[in-house]
C-alpha positions, 0 to 999 in steps of 0.5 A: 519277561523273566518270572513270568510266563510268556503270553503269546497272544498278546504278540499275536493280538498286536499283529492282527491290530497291525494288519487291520490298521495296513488293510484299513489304510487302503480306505480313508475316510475324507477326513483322515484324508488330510492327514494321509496327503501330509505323510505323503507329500514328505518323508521326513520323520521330524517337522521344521520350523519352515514346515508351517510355510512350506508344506500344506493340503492342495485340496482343500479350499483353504489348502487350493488358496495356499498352494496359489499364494505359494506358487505366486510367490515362487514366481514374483520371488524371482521377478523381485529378485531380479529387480533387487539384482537391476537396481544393484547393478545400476547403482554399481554401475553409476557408481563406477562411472562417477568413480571413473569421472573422479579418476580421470579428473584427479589424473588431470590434476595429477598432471597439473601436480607433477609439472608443479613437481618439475618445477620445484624440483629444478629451482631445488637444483639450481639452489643446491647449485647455488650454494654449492658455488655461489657465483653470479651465474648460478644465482641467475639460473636460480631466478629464472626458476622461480617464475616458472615455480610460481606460475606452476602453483597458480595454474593449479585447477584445485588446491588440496584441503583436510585436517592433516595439511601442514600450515604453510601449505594450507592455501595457495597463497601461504605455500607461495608465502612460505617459498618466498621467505626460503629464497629471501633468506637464502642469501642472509642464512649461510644455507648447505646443499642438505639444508636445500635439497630438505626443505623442497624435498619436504615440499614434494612429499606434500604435494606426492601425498597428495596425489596418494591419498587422493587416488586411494579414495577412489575405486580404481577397479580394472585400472588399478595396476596401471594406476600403481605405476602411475604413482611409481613412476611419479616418485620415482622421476622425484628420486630421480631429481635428488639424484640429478640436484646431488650431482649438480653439487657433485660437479659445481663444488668439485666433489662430495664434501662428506661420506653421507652426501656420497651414500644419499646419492647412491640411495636416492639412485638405487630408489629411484630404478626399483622404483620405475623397474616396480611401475614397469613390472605393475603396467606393460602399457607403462613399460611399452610408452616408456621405451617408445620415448626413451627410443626418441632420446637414446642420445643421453643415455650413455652420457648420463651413464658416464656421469653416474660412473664419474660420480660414483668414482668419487675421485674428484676434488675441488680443483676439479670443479666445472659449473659447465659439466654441472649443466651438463649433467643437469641438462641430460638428467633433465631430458631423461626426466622429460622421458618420464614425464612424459611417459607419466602423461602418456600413462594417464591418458591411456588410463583416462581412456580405459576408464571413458571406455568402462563408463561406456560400457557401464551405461550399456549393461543398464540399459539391456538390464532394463529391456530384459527387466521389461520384459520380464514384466511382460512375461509374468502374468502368462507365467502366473496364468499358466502356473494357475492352470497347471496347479488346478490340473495338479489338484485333481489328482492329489486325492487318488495319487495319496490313497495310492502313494500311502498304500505303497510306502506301507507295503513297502516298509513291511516287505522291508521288514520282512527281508531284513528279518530273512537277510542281513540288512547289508546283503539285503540292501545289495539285493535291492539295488540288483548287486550280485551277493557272492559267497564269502569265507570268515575265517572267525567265528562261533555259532549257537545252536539250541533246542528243546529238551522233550519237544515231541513229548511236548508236542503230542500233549500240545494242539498245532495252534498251542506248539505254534504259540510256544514257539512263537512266544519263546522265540520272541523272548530270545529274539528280545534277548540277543538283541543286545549282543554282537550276534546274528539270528540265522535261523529257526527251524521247529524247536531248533535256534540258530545264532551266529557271532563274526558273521556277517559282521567281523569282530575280531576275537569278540565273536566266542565271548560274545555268543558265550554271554548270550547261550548263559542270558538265553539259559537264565532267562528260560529257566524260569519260563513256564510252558503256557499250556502245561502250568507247572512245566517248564523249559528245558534248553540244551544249547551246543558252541563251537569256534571255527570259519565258515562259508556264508552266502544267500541261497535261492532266488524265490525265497533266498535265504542267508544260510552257513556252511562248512564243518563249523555249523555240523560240530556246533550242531553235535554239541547241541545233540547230544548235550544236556538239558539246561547245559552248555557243551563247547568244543575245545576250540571255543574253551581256548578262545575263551580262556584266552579273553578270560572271565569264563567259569567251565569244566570238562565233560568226563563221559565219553558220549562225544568220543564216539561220534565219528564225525566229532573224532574226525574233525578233532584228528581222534582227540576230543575233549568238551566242556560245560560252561558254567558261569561267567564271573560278573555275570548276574542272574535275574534271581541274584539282582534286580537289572538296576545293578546288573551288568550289561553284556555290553559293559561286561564285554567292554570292561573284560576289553579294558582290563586285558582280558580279566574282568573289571567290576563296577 
């Protein structure tokens, strides 16, 4: 636009192709008919990927075949999904009940294993007994377990296989092999209580590995805790059997014979009651079976107390030693022991029901899954038929339903427009949802105000349509011009140009400079425009700032209007009057406002023209000084540099920020 002349034609010209092109939308030819049917149905600005699918004409032939595969789609993509949905519940279902069934046989087996556990570990004891006090009655209670031992390893319903068995106990006959070894050799090998307790304790280990990794295979599902304290309470009745072989040897020999034999004892005793206190805390149903049958045997409960007591006194010597309260204390043990076995039994069942009753209840969600999946079946062809019928019915409408929708969201955006060109868009938003708008106060901010110089004398040389194309043309320059700065046009009323800085929108110290920037652009800018009926004239402005706060609010209910009040807008508007022709008057206020951001080139008025206006004299309290601004360091003209190399209004604002208020180059 600088240099040239303005040609307001050609902005009148682009509003009438835009009105013809509103007007002519409310009558579409069949073949644009497509076209308006597609903006209609989506109002988004940019296609997807998934548009191709999921968008298409329902009017058409081609379109009406479309829009039936869509709707086909949309019911047998349920239909599918609830198939997939069927066969996956029933696959989980046949899962969990064969996962059950390997559950409750590996419990079985596990019952099986611990009665092999009890076994080993009471020939352990009375082994331990035996060296402890080698007599003839110990090694006879050390030969009536061995057949017990043996008939538990042949009862076993399945021996364990896999790459991590130890070789002695890869089959059945080998582990029998590999204990009668140990016992004949008892007697050659002058054998210790340790060395004993070791070699059935490595023993058990195996066998409690076993029963670990087996049920950690399987799918435990709402059994698990229980399951845990059925494993807790295994190891715990093994640490509980260390407890009771140690103190077998304690009261055979008379005495623990070192210091680490007393501490294994004390630890194997601690384990062993975190152990079971961790499988009662993991199962109520564990803790309530364990006191129902701790409730029939309470009768050992404070010998074996006593015992431990005596045990942990370690005061005995071997002087002292009883093979008799050796099998008392084993005895009692071993009944306590029984507690928990058969606490473990009890446990295993209630689980192997739990799990008989969730393979039930498995077998009856498939079933009525497959009676819904039915009839579901059955329902879908009404569905399909009367989404058939309902989408034909939709299609009669589409045409005139478009035509209509397409000239509303037209007339819409231009009202839009045009309210967003009288109201800040926020106020205008607030109107539109039926809020109140109330008046509020900015205590910051700065207004321009301009007009042209001469403009009667303009006007009486002019025709009413050439004084409307001026304006029009030269608000168009300035409209095109402020729009790069924090400013509001307010408005324009004959030659007269409103703008204002910090309203509606607050900006802090930014409003003076923002709107000082903006007068020296609008002022360079019309210096080289020419009047376009009057070749050889040009534009004169005389433009009026001043800082201070103001009252905004909207005024009027039928053409509402965002206006300014209070003595800010009447000084502002005594600058402007009675300023000077391509001149720049400010008020003091705006002169420190900008002094203090920096940057600005102004010099003080020296007549005394504003002295006299009583209004001015009035809100300055008598002392009224004005300046002329002049320059604004950074600042570029059109004449002096191309816009390539001049700085922005945003980067000069941007850079004065940065620099603290001086100007900082590029």
């Amino acid at each position: 636009m600088p240099g040239k002349k303005i040609k307001p034609s050609d902005r009148v010209s682009n509003i009438a192709k835009r009105s013809s092109s509103s007007s002519s939308m409310l009558s579409l030819t069949p073949s644009q008919l497509n076209t308006a049917i597609m903006e209609m149905l989506s109002m988004r600005q940019a296609a997807t990927r998934c548009d191709a699918v999921c968008r298409g004409n329902p009017i058409t032939d081609a379109g009406k075949r479309k829009q039936m595969i869509k709707m086909l789609s949309v019911v047998m993509i349920p239909v599918l999904v609830i198939t997939g949905m069927t066969a996956n519940t029933f696959a989980i279902a046949i899962d969990n009940y064969i996962s059950s069934a390997n559950i409750r046989e590996l419990l079985f087996f596990s019952i099986e294993l611990g009665a092999l556990l009890r076994t080993i570990q009471f020939e352990r004891d009375m082994s331990a007994l035996y060296v402890s006090n080698i007599k003839p009655e110990t090694k006879d209670f050390l030969l009536q377990r061995y057949p017990d031992t043996d008939l538990a390893i042949q009862n076993l319903s399945k021996w364990p296989r896999g790459d991590d068995i130890v070789m002695e106990m890869e089959t059945r006959e080998r582990f029998l092999s590999y204990l009668n070894k140990h016992r004949y050799q008892l007697d050659v090998y002058n054998q210790s209580v340790e060395t004993e307790l070791d070699f059935y304790s490595n023993s058990i280990m195996v066998l409690l590995k076993w029963l670990y990794d087996a049920i950690s295979e399987s799918s435990t599902g709402s059994v698990w805790k229980d399951v845990v304290a059925y494993q807790e309470i295994i190891v715990s009745s093994e640490l509980f059997g260390r407890e009771r072989a140690l103190g077998v040897s304690f009261y055979a020999t008379g005495g623990f014979e070192t210091r680490e034999k007393y501490l294994l004892f004390m630890e194997n005793q601690d384990r062993a009651n975190v152990t079971f206190e961790s499988a009662r805390f993991y199962s109520k149903i564990a803790f309530d079976i364990y006191n129902i049958e701790l409730a029939k045997n309470t009768e050992v409960i404070v010998p074996i107390e006593d015992y431990r007591n005596r045990i942990k006194s370690n005061n005995y010597t071997s002087t002292q030693a009883s093979i008799h309260e050796a099998e008392r204390w084993f005895d009692n043990m071993t009944i306590y022991q029984g507690v928990l076995t058969r606490t473990q039994n009890a446990l295993a069942l209630t689980i192997d029901e739990s799990l008989a009753k969730a393979s039930e209840e498995e077998l009856q969600s498939v079933i009525t899954i497959c009676i819904v999946f039915g009839v579901i079946l059955i329902v879908c062809p009404l569905i399909v038929f009367a989404v058939y019928s309902l989408t034909s019915e939709i299609q009669k409408y589409s045409i005139s339903i478009a035509n209509r929708t397409k000239a509303l969201n037209k007339e819409k955006k231009r009202t839009d427009i045009l309210l967003y060109q009288m109201l800040p868009k926020s106020v205008a938003e607030s109107l539109k949802r039926s809020e109140e708008v109330d008046a509020e106060q900015y205590g910051d901010s700065t207004i321009f105000f301009s007009d042209i110089v001469g403009f009667t004398s303009i006007s009486a040389q002019s025709s009413p349509l050439q004084v409307v194309e001026m304006l029009n043309g030269l608000y168009i320059s300035f409209d095109a011009r402020i729009e790069v700065y924090d400013v509001y046009k307010v408005e324009t009323i004959g030659d007269a140009y409103m703008v204002v800085s910090g309203v509606p929108r607050r900006n802090g110290r930014r409003h003076a400079p923002e709107i000082a920037t903006m007068a020296l652009d609008l002022l360079d800018n019309i210096k080289k425009l020419e009047i376009p009926h009057l070749p050889g004239s040009k534009f004169k402005l005389r433009i009026g700032l001043h800082s201070g706060p103001v009252l905004a609010g909207v005024v009027g209910t039928k053409m509402p209007r965002y206006c300014l009040f209070g003595e800010t807008v009447s000084i502002a508007s005594k600058m402007e009057s009675q300023g000077r022709g391509n001149k720049i008057q400010i008020s003091l206020t705006t002169r420190d406002l900008l002094n203090a951001f920096g940057g600005f080139i102004m010099e003080e008025r020296r007549d005394d023209e504003m002295k006299h206006d009583r209004d001015v004299l009035n809100a300055f309290h008598g002392y009224v000084r004005t300046y002329w601004l002049l320059h604004r360091d950074g600042f570029l003209s059109d004449d002096d540099n191309d816009s390539s190399r001049s700085p922005s209004p945003e980067c000069l604002l941007q850079n004065t920020e940065k620099s603290g208020g001086k100007i900082a180059y590029y």
